[in-house]
Backbone and ligand atoms as CSV (ligand in chain L), in Angstrom:
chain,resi,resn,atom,element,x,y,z
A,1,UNK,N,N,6.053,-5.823,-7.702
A,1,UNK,CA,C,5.477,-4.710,-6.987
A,1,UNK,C,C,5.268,-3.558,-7.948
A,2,UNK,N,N,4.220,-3.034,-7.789
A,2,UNK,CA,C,4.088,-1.343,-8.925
A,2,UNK,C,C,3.418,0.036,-8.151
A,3,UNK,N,N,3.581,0.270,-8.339
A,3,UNK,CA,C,2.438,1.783,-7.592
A,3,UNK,C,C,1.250,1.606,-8.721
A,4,UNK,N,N,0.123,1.264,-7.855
A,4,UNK,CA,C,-1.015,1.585,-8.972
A,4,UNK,C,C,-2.237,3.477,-8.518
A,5,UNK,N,N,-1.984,3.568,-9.336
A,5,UNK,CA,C,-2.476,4.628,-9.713
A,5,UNK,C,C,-3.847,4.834,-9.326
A,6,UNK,N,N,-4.775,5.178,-8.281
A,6,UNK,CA,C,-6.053,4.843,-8.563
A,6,UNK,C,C,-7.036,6.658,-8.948
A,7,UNK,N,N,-6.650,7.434,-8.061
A,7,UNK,CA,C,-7.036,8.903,-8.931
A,7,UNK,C,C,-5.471,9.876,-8.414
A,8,UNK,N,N,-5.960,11.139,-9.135
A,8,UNK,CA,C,-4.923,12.185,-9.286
A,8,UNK,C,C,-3.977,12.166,-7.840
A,9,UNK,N,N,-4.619,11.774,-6.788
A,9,UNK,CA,C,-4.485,12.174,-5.619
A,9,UNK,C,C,-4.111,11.153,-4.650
A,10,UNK,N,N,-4.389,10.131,-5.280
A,10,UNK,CA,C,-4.236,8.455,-4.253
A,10,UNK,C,C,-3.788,7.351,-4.998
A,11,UNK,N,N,-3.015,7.066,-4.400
A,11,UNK,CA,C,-1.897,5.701,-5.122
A,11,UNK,C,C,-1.685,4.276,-4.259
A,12,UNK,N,N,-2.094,3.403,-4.647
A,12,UNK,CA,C,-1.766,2.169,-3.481
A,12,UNK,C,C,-0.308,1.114,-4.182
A,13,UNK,N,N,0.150,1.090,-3.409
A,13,UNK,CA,C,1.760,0.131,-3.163
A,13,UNK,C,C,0.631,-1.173,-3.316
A,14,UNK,N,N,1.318,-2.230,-4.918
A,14,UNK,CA,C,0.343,-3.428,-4.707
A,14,UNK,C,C,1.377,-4.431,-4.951
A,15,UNK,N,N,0.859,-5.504,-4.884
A,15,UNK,CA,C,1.946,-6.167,-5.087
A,15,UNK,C,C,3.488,-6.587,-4.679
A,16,UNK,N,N,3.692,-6.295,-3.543
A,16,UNK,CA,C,4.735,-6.381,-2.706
A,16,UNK,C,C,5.248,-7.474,-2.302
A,17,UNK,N,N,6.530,-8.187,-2.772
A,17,UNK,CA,C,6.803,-9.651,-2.453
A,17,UNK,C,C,8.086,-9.454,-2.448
A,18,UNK,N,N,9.186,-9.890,-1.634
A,18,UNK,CA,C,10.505,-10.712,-1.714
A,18,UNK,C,C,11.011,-11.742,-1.048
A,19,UNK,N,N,11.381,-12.414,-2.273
A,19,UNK,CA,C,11.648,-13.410,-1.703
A,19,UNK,C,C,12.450,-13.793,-0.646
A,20,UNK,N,N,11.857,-15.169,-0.363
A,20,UNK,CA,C,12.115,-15.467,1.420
A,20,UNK,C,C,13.794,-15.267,1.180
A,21,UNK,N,N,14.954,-15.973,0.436
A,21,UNK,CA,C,15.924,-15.912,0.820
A,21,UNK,C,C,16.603,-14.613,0.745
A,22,UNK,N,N,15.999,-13.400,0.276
A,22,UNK,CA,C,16.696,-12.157,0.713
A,22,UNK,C,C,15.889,-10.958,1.272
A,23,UNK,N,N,14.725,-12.082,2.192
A,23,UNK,CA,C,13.748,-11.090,2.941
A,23,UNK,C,C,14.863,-10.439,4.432
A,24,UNK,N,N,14.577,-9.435,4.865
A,24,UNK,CA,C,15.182,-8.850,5.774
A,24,UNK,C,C,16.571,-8.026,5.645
A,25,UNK,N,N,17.247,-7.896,4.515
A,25,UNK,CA,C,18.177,-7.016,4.305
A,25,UNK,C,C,18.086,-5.922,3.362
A,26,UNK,N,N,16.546,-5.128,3.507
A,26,UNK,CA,C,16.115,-3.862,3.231
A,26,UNK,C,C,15.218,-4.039,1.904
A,27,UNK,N,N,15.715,-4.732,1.373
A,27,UNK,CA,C,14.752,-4.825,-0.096
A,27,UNK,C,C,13.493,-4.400,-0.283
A,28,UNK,N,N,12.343,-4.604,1.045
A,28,UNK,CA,C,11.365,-4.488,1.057
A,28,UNK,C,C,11.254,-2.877,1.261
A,29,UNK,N,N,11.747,-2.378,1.664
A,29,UNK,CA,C,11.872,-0.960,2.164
A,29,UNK,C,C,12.130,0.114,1.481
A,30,UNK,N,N,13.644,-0.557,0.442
A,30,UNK,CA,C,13.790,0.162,-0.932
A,30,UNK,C,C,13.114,0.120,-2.037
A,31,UNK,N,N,12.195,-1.063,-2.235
A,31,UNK,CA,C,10.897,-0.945,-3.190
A,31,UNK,C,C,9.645,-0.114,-2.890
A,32,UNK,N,N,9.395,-0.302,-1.390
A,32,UNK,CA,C,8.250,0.924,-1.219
A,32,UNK,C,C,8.620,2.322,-1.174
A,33,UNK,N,N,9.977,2.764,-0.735
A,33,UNK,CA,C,10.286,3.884,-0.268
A,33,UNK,C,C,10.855,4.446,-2.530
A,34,UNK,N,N,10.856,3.485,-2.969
A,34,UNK,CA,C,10.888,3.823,-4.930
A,34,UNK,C,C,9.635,3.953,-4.932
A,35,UNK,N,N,8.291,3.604,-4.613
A,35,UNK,CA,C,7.426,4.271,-5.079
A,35,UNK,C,C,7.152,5.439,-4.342
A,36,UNK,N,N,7.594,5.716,-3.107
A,36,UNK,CA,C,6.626,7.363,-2.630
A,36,UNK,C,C,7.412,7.835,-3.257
A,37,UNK,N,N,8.557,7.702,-3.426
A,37,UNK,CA,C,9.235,8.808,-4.490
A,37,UNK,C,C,8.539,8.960,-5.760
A,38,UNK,N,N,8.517,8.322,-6.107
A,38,UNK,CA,C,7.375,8.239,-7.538
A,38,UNK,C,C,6.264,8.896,-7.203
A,39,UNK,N,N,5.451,8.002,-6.151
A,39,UNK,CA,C,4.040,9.281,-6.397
A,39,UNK,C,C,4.369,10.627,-5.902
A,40,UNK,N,N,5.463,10.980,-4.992
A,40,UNK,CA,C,5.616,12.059,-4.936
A,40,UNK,C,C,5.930,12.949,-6.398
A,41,UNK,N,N,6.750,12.262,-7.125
A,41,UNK,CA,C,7.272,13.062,-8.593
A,41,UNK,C,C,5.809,13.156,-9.323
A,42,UNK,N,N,5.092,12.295,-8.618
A,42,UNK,CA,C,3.476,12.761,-9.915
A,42,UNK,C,C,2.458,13.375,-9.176
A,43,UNK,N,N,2.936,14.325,-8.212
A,43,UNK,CA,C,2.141,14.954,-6.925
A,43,UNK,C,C,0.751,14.354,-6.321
A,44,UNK,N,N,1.340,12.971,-6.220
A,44,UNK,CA,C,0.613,12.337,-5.333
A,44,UNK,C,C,0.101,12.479,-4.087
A,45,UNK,N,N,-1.329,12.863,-3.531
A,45,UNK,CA,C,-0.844,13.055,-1.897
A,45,UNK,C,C,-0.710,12.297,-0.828
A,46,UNK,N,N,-1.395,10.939,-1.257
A,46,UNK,CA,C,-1.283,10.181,-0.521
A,46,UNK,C,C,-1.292,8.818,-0.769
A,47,UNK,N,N,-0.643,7.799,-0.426
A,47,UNK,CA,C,-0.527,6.463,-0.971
A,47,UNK,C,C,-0.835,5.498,0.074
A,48,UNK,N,N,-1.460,4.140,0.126
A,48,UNK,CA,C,-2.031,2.828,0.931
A,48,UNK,C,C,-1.400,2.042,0.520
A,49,UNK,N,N,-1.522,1.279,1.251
A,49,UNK,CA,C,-1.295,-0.193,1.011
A,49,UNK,C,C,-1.903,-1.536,1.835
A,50,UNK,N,N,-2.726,-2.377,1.090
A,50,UNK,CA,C,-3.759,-3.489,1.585
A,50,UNK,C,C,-2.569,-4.399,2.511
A,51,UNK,N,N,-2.437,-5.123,3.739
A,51,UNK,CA,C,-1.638,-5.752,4.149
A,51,UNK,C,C,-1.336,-6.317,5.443
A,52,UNK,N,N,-0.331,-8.017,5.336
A,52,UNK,CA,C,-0.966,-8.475,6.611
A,52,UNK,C,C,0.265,-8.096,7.552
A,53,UNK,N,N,1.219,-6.977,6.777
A,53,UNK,CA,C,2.653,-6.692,7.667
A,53,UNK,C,C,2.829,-5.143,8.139
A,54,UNK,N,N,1.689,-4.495,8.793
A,54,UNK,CA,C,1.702,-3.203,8.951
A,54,UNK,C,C,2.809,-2.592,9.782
A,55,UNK,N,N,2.884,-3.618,10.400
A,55,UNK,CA,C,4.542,-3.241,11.671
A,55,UNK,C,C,5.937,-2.466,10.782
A,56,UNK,N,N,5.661,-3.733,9.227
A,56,UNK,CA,C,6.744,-3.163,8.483
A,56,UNK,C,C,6.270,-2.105,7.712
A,57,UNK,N,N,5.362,-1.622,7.146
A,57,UNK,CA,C,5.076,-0.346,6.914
A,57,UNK,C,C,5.225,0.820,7.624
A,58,UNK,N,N,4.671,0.603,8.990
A,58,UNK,CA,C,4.896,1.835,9.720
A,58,UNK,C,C,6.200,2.289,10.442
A,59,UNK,N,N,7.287,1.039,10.275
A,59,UNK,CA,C,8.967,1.142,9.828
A,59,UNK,C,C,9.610,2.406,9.018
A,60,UNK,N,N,8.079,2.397,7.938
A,60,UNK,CA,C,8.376,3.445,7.006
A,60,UNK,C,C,7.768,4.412,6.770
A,61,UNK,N,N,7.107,4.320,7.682
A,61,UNK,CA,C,6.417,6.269,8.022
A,61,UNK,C,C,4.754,6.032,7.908
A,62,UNK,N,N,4.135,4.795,7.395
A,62,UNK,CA,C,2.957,4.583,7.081
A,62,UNK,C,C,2.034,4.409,8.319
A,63,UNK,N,N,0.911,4.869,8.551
A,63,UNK,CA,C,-0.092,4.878,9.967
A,63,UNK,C,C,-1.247,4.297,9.150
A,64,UNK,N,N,-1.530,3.184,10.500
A,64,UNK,CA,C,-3.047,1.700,10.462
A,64,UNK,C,C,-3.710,2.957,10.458
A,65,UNK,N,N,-4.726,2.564,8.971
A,65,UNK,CA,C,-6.589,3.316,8.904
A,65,UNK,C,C,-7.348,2.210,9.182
A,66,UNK,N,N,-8.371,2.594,9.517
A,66,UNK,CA,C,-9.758,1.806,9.422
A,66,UNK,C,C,-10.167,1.430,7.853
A,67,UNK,N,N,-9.950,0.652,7.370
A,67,UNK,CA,C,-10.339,0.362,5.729
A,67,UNK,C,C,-11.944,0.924,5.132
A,68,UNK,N,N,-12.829,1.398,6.200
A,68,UNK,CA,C,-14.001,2.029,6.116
A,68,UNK,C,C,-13.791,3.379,5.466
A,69,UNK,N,N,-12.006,3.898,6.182
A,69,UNK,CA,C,-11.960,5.768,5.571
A,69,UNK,C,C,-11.146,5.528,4.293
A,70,UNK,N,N,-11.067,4.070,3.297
A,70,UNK,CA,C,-10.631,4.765,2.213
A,70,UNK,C,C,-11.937,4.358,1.167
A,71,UNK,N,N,-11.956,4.945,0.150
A,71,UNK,CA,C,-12.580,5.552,-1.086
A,71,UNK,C,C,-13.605,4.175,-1.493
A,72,UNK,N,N,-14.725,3.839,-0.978
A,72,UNK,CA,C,-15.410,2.735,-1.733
A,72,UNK,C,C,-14.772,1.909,-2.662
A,73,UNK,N,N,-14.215,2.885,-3.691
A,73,UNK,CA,C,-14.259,2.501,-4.760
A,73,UNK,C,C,-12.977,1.571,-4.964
A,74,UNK,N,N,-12.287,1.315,-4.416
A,74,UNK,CA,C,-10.905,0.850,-4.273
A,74,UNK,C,C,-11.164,-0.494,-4.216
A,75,UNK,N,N,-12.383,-0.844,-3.884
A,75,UNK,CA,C,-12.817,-2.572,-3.310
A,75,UNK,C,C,-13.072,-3.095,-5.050
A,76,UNK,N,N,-13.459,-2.389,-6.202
A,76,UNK,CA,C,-13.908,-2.725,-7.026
A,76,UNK,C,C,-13.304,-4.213,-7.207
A,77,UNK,N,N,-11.869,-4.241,-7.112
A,77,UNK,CA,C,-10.431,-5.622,-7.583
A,77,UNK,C,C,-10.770,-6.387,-6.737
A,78,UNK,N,N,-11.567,-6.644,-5.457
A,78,UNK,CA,C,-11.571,-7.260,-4.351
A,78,UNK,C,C,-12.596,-8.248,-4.808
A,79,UNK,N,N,-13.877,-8.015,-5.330
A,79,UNK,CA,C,-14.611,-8.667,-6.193
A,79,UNK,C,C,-14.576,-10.148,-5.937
A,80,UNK,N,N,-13.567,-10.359,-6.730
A,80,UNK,CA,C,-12.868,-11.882,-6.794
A,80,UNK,C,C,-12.320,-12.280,-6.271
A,81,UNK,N,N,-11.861,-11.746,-5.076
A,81,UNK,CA,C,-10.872,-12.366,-3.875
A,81,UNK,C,C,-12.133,-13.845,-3.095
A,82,UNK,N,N,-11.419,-14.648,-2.982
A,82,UNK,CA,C,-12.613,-15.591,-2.421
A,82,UNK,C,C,-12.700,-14.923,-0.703
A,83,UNK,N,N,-11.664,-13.931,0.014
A,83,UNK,CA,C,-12.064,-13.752,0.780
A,83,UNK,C,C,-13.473,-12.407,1.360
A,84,UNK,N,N,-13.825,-11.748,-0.045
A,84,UNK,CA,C,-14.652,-10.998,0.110
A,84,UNK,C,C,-16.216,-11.272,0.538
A,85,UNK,N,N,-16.687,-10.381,1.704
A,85,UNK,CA,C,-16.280,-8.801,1.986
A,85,UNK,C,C,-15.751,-9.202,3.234
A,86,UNK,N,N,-14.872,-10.388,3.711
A,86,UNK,CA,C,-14.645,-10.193,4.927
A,86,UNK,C,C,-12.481,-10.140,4.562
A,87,UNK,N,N,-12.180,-9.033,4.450
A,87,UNK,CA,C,-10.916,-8.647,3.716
A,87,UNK,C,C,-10.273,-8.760,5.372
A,88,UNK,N,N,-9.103,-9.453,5.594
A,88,UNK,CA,C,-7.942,-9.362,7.035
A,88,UNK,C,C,-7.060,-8.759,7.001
A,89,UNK,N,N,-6.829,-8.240,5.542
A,89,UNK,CA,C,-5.912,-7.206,5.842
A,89,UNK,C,C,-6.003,-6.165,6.273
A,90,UNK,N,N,-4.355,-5.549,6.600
A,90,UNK,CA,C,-4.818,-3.980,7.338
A,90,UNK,C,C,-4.681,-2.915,6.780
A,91,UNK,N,N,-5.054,-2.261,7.028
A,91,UNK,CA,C,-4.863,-0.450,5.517
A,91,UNK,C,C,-3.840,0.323,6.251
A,92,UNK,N,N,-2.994,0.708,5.430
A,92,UNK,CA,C,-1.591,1.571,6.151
A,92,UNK,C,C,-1.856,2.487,5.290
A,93,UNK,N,N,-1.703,3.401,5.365
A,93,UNK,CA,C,-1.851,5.115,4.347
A,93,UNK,C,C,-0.626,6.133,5.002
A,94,UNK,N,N,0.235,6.682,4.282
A,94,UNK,CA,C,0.823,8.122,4.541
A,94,UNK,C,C,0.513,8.934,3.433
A,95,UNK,N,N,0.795,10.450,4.385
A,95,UNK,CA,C,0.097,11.490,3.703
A,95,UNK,C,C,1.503,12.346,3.000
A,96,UNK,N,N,1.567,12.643,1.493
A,96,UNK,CA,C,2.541,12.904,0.961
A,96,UNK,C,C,2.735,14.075,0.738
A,97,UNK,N,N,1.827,15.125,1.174
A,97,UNK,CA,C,1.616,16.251,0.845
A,97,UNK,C,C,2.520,17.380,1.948
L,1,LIG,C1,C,6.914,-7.857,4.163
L,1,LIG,C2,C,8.110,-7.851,3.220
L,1,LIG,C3,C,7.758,-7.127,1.920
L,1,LIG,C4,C,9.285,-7.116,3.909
L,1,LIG,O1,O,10.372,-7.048,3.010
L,1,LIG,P1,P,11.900,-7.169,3.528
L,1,LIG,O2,O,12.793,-6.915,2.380
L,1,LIG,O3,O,12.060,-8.456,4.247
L,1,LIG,O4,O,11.941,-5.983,4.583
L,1,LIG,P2,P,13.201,-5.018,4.884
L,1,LIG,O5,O,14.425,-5.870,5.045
L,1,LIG,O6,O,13.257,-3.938,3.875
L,1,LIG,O7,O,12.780,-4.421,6.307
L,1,LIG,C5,C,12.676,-3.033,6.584
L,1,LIG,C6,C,12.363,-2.871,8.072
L,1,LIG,O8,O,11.085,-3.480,8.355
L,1,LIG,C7,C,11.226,-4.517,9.333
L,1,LIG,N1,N,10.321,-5.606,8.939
L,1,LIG,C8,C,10.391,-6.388,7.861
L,1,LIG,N2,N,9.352,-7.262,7.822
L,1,LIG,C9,C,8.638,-7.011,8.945
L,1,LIG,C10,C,7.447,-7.571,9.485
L,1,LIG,N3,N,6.796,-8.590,8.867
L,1,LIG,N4,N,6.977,-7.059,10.640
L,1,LIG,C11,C,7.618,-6.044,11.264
L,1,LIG,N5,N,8.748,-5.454,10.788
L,1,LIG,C12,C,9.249,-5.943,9.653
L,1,LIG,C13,C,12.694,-4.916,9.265
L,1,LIG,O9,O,13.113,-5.465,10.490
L,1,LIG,C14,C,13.364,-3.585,8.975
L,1,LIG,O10,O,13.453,-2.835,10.169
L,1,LIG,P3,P,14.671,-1.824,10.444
L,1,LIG,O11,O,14.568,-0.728,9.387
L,1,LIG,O12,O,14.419,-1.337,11.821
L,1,LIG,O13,O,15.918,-2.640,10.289
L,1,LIG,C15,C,8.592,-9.299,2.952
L,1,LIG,O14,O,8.756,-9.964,4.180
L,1,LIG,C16,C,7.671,-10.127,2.074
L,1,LIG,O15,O,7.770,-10.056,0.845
L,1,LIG,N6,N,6.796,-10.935,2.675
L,1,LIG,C17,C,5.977,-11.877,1.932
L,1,LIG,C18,C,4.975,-11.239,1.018
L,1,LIG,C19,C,4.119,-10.217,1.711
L,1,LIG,O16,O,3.558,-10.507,2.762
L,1,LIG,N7,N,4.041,-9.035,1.106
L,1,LIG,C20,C,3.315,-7.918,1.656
L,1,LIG,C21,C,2.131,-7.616,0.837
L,1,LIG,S1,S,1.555,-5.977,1.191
């Protein structure tokens, strides 16, 4: 998992995995909740994340967008997904500001 960086102002949580035998005893929670701390320390205002587990995001303060209100430009990596442009995941965003 990393915080990727995409401008001064917006950061997406990528890469998010644990494994099955120590899924459910917070792990997942303490890796995302290490990066808003992070983009918060680099005055981030707001951070996403692409995904098919929004229930557990919004566990952690994150609210479902319409993937239409974030930044075009974010699709650039999507490219090569064989599922493009029809993407199933869901967009979770909180505002850090
Ligand atoms: C989704 C995932 C990251 C969650 O990690 P985890 O370590 O199991 O989650 P945690 O134990 O930190 O759970 C934190 C909270 O979210 C809840 N939660 C976890 N997974 C959930 C899910 N799929 N749906 C709804 N709630 C969920 C937990 O019950 C817990 O709630 P609580 O605070 O009320 O007790 C993990 O299941 C995973 O790696 N899945 C496979 C890969 C994947 O789909 N990654 C997501 C890519 S964005």
């Amino acid at each position: 998992m990393r915080l990727h960086i995409l401008w001064e102002d917006l950061a997406e949580v990528r890469s998010l995995s644990v494994r099955l035998d120590a899924q459910g005893i917070g792990i997942g929670k303490k890796l995302v909740t290490t990066c808003i701390k992070e983009a918060k320390t680099l005055g981030i205002k707001r951070i996403f994340a692409l995904t098919y587990h929004p229930e557990f995001f919004g566990k952690i303060g994150f609210s479902v967008i319409d993937k239409s209100k974030l930044p075009q430009k974010i699709w650039g990596e999507c490219l090569r997904c064989p599922k493009f442009p029809e993407c199933d995941e869901s967009a979770v965003i909180m505002n850090l500001s």
